[in-house]
C-alpha positions as CSV (number, residue, x, y, z in Angstrom):
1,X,69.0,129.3,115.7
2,X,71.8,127.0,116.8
3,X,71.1,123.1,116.6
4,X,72.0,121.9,119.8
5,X,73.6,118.2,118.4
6,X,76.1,120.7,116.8
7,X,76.2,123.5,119.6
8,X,79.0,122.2,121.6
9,X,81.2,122.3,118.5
10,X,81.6,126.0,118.3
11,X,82.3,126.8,121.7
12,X,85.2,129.7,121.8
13,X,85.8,133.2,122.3
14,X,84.3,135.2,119.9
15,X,86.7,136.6,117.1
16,X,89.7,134.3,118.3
17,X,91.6,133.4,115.4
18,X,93.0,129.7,114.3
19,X,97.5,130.1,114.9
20,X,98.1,127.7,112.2
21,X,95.6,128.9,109.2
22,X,95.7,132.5,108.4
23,X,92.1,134.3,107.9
24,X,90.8,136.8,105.7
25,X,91.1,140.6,107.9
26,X,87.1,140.8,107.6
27,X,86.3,136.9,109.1
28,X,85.5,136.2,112.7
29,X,85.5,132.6,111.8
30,X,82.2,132.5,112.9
31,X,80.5,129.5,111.8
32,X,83.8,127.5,111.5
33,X,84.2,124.3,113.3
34,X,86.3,123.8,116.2
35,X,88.3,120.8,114.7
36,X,90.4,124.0,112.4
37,X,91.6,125.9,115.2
38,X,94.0,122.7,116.7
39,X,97.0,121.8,115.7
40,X,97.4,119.3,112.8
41,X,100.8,118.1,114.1
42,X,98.9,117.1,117.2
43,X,95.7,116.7,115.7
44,X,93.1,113.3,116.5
45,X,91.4,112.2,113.6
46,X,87.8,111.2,114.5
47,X,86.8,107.5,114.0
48,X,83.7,105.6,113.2
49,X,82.7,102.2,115.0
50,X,85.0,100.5,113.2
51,X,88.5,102.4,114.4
52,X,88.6,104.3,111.0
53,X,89.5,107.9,110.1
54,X,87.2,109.2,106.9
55,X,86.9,112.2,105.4
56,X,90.3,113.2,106.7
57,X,88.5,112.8,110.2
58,X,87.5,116.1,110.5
59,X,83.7,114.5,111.3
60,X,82.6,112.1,113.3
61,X,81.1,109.2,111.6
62,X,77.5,107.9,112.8
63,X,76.1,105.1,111.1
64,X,78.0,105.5,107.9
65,X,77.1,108.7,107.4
66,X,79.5,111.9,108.0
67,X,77.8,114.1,110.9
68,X,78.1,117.8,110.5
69,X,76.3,121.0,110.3
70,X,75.4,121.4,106.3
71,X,73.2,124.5,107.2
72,X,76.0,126.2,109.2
73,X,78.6,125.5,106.6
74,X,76.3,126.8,104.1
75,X,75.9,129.6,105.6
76,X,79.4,130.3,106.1
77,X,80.2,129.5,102.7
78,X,78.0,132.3,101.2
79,X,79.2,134.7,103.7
80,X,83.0,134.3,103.1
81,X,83.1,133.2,99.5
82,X,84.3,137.0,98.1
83,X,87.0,137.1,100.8
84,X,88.4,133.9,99.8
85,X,88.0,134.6,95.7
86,X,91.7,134.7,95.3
87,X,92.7,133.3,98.6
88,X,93.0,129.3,100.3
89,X,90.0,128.8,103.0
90,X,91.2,128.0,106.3
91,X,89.4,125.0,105.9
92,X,91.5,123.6,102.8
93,X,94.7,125.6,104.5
94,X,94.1,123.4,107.7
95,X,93.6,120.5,105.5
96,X,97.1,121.6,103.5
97,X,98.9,121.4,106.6
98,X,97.4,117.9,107.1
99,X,98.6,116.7,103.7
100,X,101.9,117.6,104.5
101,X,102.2,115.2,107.1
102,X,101.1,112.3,105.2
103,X,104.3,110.6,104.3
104,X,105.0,106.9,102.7
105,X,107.9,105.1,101.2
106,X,107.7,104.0,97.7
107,X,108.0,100.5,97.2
108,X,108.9,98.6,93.2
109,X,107.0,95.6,94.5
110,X,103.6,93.6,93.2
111,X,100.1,94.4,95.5
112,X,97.6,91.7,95.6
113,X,94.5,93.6,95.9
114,X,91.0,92.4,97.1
115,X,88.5,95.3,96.5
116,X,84.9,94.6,97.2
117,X,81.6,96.3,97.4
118,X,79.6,96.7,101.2
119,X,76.6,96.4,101.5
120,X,75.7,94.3,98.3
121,X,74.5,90.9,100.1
122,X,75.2,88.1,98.4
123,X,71.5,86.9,99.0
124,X,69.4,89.7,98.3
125,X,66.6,88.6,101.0
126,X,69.3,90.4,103.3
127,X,68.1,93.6,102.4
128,X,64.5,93.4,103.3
129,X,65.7,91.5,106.7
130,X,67.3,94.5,107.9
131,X,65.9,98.2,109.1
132,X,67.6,100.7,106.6
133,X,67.0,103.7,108.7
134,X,68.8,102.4,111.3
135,X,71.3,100.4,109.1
136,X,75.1,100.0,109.8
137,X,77.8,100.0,107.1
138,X,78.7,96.0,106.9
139,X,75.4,94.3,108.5
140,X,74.8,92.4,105.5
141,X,78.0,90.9,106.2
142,X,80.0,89.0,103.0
143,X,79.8,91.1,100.2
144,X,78.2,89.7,96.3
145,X,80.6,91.9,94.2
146,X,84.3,91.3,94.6
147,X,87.3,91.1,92.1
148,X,91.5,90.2,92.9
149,X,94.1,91.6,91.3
150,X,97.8,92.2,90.8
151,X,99.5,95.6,90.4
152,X,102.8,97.5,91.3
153,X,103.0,99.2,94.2
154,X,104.4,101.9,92.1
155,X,101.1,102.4,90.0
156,X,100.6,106.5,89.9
157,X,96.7,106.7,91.8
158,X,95.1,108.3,88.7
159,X,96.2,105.8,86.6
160,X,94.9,102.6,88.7
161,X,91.7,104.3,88.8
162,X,91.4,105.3,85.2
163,X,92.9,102.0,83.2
164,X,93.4,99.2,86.0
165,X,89.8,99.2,89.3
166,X,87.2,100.8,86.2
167,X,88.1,98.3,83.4
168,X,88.7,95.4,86.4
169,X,85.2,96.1,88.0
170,X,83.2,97.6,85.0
171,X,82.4,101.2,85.4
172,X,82.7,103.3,83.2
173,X,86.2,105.3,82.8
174,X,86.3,109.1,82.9
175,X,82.6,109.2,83.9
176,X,82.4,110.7,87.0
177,X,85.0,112.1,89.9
178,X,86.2,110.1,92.7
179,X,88.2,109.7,96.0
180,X,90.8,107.3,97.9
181,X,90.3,107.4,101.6
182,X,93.1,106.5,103.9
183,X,92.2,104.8,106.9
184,X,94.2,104.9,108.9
185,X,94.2,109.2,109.1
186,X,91.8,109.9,106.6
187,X,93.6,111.1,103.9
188,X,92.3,111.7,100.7
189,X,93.3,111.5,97.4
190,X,91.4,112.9,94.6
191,X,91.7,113.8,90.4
192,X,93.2,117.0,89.6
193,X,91.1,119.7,87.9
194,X,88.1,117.4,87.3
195,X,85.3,119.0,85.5
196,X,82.7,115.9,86.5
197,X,79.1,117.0,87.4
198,X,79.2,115.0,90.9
199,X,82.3,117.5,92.1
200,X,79.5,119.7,93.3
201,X,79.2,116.8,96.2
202,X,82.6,117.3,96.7
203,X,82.1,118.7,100.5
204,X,80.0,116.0,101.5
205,X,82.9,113.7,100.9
206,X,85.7,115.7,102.4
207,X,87.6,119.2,102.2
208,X,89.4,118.9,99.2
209,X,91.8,116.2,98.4
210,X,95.9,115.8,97.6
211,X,96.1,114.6,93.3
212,X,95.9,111.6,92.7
213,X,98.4,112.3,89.9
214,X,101.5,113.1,91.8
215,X,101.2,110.1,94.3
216,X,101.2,105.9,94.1
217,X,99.6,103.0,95.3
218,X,102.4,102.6,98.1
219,X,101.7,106.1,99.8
220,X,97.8,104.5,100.6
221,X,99.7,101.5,101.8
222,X,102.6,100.3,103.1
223,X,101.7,96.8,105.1
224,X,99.6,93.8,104.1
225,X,96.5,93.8,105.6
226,X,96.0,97.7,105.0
227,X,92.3,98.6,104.1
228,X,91.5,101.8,102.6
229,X,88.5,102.9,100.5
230,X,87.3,104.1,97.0
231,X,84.0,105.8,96.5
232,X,83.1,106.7,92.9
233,X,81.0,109.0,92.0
234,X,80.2,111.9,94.4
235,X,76.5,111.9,93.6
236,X,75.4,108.4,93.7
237,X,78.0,107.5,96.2
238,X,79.7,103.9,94.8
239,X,81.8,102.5,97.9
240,X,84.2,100.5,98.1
241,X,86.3,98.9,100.0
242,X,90.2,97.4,99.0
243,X,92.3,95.6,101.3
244,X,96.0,94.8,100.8
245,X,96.6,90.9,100.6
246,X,100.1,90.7,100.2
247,X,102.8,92.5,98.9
248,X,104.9,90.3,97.3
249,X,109.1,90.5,97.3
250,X,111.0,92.7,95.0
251,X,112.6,89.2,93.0
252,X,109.2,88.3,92.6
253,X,107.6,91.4,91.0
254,X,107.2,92.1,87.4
255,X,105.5,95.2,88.0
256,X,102.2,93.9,85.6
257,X,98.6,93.9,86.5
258,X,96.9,90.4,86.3
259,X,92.7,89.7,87.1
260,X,93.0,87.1,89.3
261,X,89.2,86.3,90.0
262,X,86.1,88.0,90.8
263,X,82.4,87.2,91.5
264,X,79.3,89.6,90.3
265,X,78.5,92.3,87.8
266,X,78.9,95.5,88.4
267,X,76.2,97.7,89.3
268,X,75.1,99.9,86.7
269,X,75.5,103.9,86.6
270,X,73.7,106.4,88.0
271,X,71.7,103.9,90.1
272,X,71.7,105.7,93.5
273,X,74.6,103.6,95.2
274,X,75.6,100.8,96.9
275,X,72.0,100.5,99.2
276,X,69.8,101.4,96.6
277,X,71.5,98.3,94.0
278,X,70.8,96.0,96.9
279,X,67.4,97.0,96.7
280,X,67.2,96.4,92.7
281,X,68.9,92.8,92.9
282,X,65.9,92.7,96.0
283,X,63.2,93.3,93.3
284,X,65.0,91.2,91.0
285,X,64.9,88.1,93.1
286,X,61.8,88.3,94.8
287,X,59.4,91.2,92.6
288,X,56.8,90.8,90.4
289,X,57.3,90.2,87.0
290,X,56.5,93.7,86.0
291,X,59.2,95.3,89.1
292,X,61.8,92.6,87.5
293,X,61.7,93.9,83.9
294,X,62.2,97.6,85.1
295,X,65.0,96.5,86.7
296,X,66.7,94.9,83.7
297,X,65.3,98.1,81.8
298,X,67.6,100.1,83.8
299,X,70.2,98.7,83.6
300,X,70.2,98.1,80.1
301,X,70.1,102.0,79.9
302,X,72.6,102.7,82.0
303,X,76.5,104.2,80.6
304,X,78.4,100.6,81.2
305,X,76.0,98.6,79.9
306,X,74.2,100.3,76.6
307,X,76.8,99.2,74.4
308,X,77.2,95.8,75.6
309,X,74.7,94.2,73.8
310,X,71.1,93.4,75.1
311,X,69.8,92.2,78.3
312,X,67.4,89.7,79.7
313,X,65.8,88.6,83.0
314,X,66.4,85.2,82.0
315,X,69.8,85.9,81.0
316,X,71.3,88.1,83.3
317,X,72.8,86.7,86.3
318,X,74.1,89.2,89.1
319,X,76.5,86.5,90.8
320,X,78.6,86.1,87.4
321,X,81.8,87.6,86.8
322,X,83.3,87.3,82.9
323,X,87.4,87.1,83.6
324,X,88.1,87.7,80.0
325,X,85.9,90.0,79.4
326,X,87.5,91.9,82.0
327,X,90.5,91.1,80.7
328,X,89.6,92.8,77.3
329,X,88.6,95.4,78.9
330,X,92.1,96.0,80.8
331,X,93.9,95.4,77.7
332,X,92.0,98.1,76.3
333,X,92.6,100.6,78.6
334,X,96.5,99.9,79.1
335,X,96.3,100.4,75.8
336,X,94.7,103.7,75.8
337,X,95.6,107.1,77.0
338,X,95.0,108.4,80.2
339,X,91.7,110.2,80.6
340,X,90.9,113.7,80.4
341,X,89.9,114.7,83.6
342,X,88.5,118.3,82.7
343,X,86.0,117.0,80.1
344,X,84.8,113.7,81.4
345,X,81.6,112.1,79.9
346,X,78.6,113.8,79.8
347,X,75.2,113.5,77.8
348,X,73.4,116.7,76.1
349,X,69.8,116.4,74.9
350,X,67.3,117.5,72.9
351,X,69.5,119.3,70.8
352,X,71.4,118.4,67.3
353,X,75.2,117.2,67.9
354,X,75.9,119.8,64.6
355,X,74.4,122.5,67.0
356,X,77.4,122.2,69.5
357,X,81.0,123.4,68.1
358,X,84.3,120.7,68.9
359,X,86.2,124.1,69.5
360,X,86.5,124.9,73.4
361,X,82.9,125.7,75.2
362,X,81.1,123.1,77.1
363,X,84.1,121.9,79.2
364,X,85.9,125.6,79.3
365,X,89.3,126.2,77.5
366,X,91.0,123.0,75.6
367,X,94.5,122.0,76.6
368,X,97.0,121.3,74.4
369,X,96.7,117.7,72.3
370,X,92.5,117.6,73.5
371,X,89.4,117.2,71.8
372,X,85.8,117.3,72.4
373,X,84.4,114.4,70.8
374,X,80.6,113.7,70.1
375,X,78.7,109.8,70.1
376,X,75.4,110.1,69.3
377,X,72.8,107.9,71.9
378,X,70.1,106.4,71.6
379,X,67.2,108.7,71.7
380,X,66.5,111.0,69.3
381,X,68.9,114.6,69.9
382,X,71.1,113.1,72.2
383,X,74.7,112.7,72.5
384,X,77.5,112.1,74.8
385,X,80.3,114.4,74.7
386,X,84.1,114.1,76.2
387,X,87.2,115.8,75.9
388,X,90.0,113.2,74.9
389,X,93.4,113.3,75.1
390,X,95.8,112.6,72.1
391,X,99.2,113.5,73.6
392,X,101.1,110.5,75.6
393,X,100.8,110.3,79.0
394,X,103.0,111.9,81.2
395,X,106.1,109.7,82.3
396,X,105.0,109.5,86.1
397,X,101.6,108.5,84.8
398,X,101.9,106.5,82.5
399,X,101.5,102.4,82.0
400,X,102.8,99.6,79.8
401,X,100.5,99.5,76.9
402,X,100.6,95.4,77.0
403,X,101.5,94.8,80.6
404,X,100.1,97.9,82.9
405,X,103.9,98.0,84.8
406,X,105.2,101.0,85.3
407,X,108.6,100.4,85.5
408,X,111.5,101.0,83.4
409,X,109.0,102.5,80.7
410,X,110.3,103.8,77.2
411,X,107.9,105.2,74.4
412,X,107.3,104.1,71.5
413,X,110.2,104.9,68.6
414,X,107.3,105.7,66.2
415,X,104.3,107.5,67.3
416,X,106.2,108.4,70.7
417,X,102.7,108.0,72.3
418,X,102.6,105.0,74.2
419,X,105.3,103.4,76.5
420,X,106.3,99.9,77.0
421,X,108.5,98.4,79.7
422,X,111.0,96.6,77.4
423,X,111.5,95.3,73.6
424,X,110.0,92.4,74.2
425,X,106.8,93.6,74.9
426,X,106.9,96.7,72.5
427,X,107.7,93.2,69.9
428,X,104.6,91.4,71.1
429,X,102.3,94.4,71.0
430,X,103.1,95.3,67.7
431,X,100.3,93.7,65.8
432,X,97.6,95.1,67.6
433,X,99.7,98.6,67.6
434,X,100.7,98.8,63.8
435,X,97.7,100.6,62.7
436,X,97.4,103.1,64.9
437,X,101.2,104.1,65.0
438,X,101.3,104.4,61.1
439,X,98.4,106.3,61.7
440,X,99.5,108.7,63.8
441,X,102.7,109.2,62.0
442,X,101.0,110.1,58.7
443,X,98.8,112.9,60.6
């Protein structure tokens, strides 16, 4: 039966076929949305309240949340899916043709970045003041969780996600997948190949994405004053938002990432979003004592915290922000090498770590240079397993190991695995990076 909020979408001749995506012989397009039978060179992205495209504007935004027909596309999905085994949807065709268009000039100058989190009040009353059903992104107004920082302009996407925003705001790196939203067209940008559990939310965030790993910082944003967003993980939904500051000039960019300041913690994993962490620092200001102590309990479990040492209600304080901390963090992943994107983190239990072989299996066929690696956790039979990388990063990709600039970058003469962007830092590294070249030499 047709939904009638949705019915006026699908209004065309029956059988006529989209002129700028190309369909399998045996679809009608039945079930396909309107919005892939126009013209992407003349197409309108849709926009929310605030003016902004999402998604790639293919849907119409209504109080934050993406309005289309899931049962229609569902349906259509199981329908086509054989016909379109070995061949591009028209969906992710149309979207192909919208990719093309997105065009930006790369820039070798410094980005002062504010990224902060919605919808995280900095008084948590906020959150029982306001009607959630009817709840619109940004009514809680200034947001609790917010860090500054410099970068280059030239910083490869993957790469500031993986070793510069999850160090800088403390998630978790290679944990989950995640997406850049342009703005001002809704463009997205997404990881390549990524074998995370939440990329079977992928079409509730937008139809497909270009790689992250063949674009920069400057093709999201070319002005000061530019917004654009980043939601990590697919599941839970983490949103943020990150605004340009200012881009500095050319003489006065060194191409390194610096922390400039922050305020709060970061939410902890696997805790249901943005929303749902408002309502824990809720219970953690004004609960019992009993609804308080769950709180702390669960965060204490969660993958960015565990290993952190242990947590209080007395001790831990939502509004503080550790710079050097942080800073350790960064230094660690510059340091690093980039994630593997087809074997992110994931925990297996109730069954012995020896019962699982290293070779390929869990996370499909290893690539060259990976490994699966095992940590055992906490409880008894469980363990997190990840596919690492131990090749260098590729060129386009890759980061000063002491810095983070990616600019005039050379690898190191010894283990060849890491990349610095001149003698003077490869010098000033090398304590810290002694061991782990010899080591690698004498493998």
């Amino acid at each position: 039966m047709e939904d009638p909020e949705f019915a006026h979408r699908y209004v065309r001749p029956r059988n006529s076929r989209p002129a700028f995506v190309r369909f399998h012989p045996n679809d009608t397009g039945d079930g396909l949305d309107d919005v892939y039978f126009k013209d992407p060179r003349t197409f309108v992205p849709e926009r929310n309240q605030f003016g902004e495209a999402i998604g790639w504007g293919i849907y119409p935004y209504v109080h934050g949340f993406q309005t289309c027909d899931a049962m229609r596309s569902m349906q259509r999905t199981m329908r086509t899916q054989f016909w379109y085994h070995d061949l591009v949807k028209p969906e992710i065709q149309f979207k192909a043709s919208l990719d093309k268009l997105k065009l930006g000039d790369l820039k070798e100058r410094d980005y002062i970045l504010r990224i902060t989190m919605p919808d995280i009040p900095v008084r948590p009353q906020l959150y029982a003041q306001h009607n959630i059903d009817t709840y619109v992104a940004g009514d809680f107004g200034e947001s609790l969780i917010y860090r500054r920082f410099k970068v280059s302009g030239g910083t490869n996407l993957d790469t500031l996600q993986d070793k510069i925003i999850q160090p800088i705001m403390g998630w978790e790196r290679n944990a989950h997948a995640f997406v850049f939203t342009d703005l001002s067209d809704g463009a997205c940008y997404g990881p390549r190949d990524s074998g995370a559990i939440d990329m079977m939310h992928v079409d509730k965030t937008c139809q497909e994405y270009i790689p992250t790993d063949e674009y920069k910082l400057a093709h999201l944003a070319q002005t000061e004053g530019t917004e654009f967003l980043y939601l990590y993980d697919f599941g839970d939904r983490w949103w943020h938002r990150i605004q340009v500051e200012k881009i500095l000039p050319k003489n006065e960019s060194d191409g390194s990432v610096t922390i400039l300041e922050g305020r709060g913690q970061c939410p902890a994993e696997d805790c249901h979003g943005n929303l749902s962490y408002a309502k824990m620092l809720y219970k953690l200001a004004e609960g019992t004592g009993r609804q308080r102590h769950e709180v702390i309990s669960e965060i204490q479990r969660a993958l960015n915290y565990s290993s952190k040492g242990r947590i209080s209600v007395a001790t831990w304080d939502p509004k503080k922000f550790d710079i050097e901390a942080a800073r350790g963090e960064l230094a660690a992943a510059l340091a690093s090498l980039a994630s593997a994107r087809t074997g992110p983190k994931s925990f297996t239990t109730a069954i012995h770590p020896s019962a699982i072989d290293t070779a390929p299996g869990m996370f499909g066929p290893l690539k060259r240079g990976q490994e699966v690696v095992h940590k055992s956790g906490e409880d008894v039979g469980s363990f997190m397993s990840e596919t690492v990388n131990h090749r260098r990063d590729r060129l386009k990709a890759a980061l000063c190991a002491l810095c983070g600039s990616p600019n005039n970058l050379k690898a190191c003469s010894g283990c060849r695995k890491i990349f610095y962007c001149g003698s003077e830092h490869q010098k000033q590294d090398w304590p810290t990076h002694k061991p782990e070249c010899r080591a690698s030499r004498n493998k």
